[in-house]
N, C-alpha and C positions, 0 to 999 in steps of 0.2 A: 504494500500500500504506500500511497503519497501523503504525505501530511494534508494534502485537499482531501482526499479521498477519508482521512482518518475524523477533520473536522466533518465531515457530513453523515458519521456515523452516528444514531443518537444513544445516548449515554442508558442504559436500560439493562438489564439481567441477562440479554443475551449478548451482550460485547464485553465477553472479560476477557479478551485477549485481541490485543491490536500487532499485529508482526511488520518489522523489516528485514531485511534482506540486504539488497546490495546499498541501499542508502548507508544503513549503520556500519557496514566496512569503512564506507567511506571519508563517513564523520563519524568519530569515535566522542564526537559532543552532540549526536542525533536528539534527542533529548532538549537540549540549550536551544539549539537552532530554532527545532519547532515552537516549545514553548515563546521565544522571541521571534519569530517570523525571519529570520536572520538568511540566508541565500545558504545553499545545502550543494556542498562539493559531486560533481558526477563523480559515477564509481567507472574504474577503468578496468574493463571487463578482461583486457589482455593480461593483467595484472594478478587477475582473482584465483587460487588454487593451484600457482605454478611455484616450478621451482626459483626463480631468479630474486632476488634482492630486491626489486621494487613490490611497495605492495603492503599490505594490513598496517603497517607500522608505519609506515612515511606520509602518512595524509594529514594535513595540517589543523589542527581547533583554527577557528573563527575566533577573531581580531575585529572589534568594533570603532 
């Protein structure tokens, strides 16, 4: 889900769990961003589950 997609869920007994995916690789502050509307890093999919050095740990928190 997208944080749009997540605000249009209404809050009720059947949404106890809201998931991401490649957003929170990306921003390891996924959480912060939404809560503040803050711009949300693409996830770089060449990146995700390989072997090389780039990748889960080099992506940067958000700087206001």
């Amino acid at each position: 889900m997208n944080p749009q997609a997540v605000a249009a869920v209404p809050v009720s007994r059947w949404s106890d769990l809201i998931a991401f995916d490649y957003p929170l690789i990306a921003n390891p502050d996924l959480p912060a961003l939404i809560a503040n509307n803050w711009p949300i890093n693409p996830a770089d999919p060449t990146s995700l589950y390989g072997a090389a050095g780039k990748g889960y740990t080099d992506f940067p928190t958000y700087r206001p």
